[in-house]
C-alpha positions as CSV (number, residue, x, y, z in Angstrom):
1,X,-8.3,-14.7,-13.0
2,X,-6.3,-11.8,-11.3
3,X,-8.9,-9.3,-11.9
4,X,-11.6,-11.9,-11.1
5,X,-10.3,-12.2,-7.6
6,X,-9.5,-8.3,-7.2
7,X,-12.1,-6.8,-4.1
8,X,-13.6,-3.3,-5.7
9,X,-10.7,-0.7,-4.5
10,X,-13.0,2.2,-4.6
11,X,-14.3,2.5,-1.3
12,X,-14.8,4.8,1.9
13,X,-11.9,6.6,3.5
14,X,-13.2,5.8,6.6
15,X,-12.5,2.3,5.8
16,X,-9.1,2.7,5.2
17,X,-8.0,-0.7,7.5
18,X,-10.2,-2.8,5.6
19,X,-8.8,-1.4,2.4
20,X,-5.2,-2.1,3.7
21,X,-6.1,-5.3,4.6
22,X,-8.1,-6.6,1.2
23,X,-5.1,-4.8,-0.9
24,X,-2.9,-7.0,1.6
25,X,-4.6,-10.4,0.7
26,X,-4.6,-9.1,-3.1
27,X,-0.8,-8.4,-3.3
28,X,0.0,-11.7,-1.6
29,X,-2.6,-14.1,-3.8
30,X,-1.5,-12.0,-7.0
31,X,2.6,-12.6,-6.1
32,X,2.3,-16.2,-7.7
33,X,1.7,-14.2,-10.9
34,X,4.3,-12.5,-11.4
35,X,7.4,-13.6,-13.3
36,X,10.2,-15.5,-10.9
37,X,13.1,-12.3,-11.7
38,X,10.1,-10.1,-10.5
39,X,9.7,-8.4,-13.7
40,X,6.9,-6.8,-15.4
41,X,5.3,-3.8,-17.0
42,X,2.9,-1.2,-16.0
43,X,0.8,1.3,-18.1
44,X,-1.0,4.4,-17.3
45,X,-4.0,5.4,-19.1
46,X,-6.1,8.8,-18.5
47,X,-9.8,8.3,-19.4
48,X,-11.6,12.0,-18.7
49,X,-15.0,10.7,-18.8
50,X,-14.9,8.0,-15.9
51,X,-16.0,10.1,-13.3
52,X,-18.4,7.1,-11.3
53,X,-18.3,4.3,-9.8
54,X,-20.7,2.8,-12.8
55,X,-18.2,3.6,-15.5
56,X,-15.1,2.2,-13.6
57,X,-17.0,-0.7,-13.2
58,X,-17.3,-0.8,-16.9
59,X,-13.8,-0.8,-17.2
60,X,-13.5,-3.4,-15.2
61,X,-15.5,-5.7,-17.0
62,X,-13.9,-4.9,-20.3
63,X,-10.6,-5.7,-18.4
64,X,-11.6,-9.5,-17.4
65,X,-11.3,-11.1,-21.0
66,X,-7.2,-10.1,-20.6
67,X,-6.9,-11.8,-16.9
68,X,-4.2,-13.9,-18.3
69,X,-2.2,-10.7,-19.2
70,X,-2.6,-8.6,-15.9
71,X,-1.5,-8.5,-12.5
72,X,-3.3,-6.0,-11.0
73,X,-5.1,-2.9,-11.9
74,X,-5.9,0.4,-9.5
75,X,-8.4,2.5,-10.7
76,X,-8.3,6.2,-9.2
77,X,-11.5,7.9,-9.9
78,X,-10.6,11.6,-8.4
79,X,-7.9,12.2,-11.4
80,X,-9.6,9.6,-13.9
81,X,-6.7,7.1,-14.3
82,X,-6.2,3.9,-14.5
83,X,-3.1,2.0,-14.0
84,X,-2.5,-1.2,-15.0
85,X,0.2,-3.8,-14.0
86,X,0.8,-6.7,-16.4
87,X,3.3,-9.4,-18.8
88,X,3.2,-8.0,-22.3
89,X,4.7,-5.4,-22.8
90,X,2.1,-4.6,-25.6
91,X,-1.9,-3.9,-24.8
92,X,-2.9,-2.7,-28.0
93,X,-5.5,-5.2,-27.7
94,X,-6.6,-3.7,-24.3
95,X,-6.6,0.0,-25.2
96,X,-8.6,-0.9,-28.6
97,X,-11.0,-2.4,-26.2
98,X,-10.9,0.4,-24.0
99,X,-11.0,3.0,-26.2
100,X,-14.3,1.1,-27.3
101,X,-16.1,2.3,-23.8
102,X,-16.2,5.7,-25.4
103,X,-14.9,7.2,-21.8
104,X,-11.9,8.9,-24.0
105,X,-9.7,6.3,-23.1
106,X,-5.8,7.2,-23.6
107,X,-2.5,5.7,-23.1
108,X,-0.5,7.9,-21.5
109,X,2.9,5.4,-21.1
110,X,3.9,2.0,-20.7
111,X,6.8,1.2,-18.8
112,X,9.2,-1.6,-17.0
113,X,8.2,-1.9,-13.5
114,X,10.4,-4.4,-11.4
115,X,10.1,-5.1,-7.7
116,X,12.2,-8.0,-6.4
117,X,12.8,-6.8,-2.5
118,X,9.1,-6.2,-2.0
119,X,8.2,-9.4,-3.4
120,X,10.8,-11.4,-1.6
121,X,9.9,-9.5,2.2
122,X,6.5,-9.1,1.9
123,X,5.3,-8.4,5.1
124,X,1.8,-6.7,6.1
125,X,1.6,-3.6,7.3
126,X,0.4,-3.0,10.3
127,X,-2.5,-1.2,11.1
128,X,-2.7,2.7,12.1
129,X,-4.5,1.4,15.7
130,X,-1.9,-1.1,16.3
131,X,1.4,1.4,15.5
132,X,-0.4,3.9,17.6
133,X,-0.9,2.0,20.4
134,X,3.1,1.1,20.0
135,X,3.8,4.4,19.8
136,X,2.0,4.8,22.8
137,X,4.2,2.2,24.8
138,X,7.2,3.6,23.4
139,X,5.8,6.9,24.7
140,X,5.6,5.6,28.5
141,X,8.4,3.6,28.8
142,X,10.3,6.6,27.7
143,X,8.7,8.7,30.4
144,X,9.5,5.7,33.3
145,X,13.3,5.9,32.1
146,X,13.3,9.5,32.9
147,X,11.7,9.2,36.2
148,X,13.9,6.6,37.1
149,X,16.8,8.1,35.8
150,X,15.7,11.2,38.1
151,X,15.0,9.5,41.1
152,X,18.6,8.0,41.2
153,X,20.6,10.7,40.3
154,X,18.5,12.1,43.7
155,X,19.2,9.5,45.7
156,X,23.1,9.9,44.9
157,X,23.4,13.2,45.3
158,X,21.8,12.4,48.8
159,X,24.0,9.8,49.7
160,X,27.5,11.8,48.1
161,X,26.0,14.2,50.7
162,X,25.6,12.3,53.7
163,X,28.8,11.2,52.9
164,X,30.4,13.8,53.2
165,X,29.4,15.4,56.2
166,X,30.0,11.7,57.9
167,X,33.7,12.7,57.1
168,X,33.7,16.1,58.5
């Protein structure tokens, strides 16, 4: 099921918002998954022939039969790995089967992977326009303090001097 409802990760950089956004919806439908203490394991495999978008779509239909098993997977076809999060902590099963592509599939290393704080505060992260645009605020307020702040220190100085020749 979890790889069923997965969106294809491999897309544009220029659509790097609606990437944030689907891996956003992802994370937060695949959080039911996971184990209540927040526990589970993730392996890394390197597999030197998947070098399109064809092939890692091959591996991601030899990955649906073991839905039950994974989480998540994140498939990164510049460097040829694939990483997948999951329950077992054994997948012989799923490197026999992808080691059955004939891509050169290898296992590079299985390990604990445990995230309790990011899966008790999930919160989405907000867009590169929209913390730009704060930043931007941020920017002019800061500017209207130190006007401000200008202006009076000004106007004191003017009035400490008027004061004082009032008293001479």
């Amino acid at each position: 099921m979890a790889l069923e409802q997965q969106d294809n990760q491999i897309t544009e950089r220029t659509k790097q918002s609606e990437k944030i956004g689907r891996t956003q919806d992802t994370l937060a439908s695949q959080l039911e998954l996971i184990a209540p203490d927040g526990s589970m394991y993730v392996s890394y495999y390197y597999i030197p022939q998947m070098n399109s978008v064809v092939e890692a779509q091959r591996v991601r239909k030899a990955l649906i039969p073991f839905a039950a098993i994974l989480v998540e997977h994140n498939i990164d076809l510049e460097v040829r790995h694939l990483t997948l999060y999951h329950h077992d902590d054994s997948i012989d099963e799923v490197t026999s089967v992808l080691q059955a592509l004939n891509l050169g599939a290898e296992l590079q290393q299985t390990m604990s992977h445990y995230e309790p704080l990011e899966l008790a505060n999930f919160k989405p992260q907000q867009s590169d326009e929209s913390s730009n645009k704060q930043e931007r605020v941020g920017f002019y307020l800061k500017a209207a303090q130190n006007f401000l702040y200008v202006v009076l220190e000004k106007c004191r100085q003017w009035i400490k001097a008027l004061r004082s020749k009032k008293d001479k």
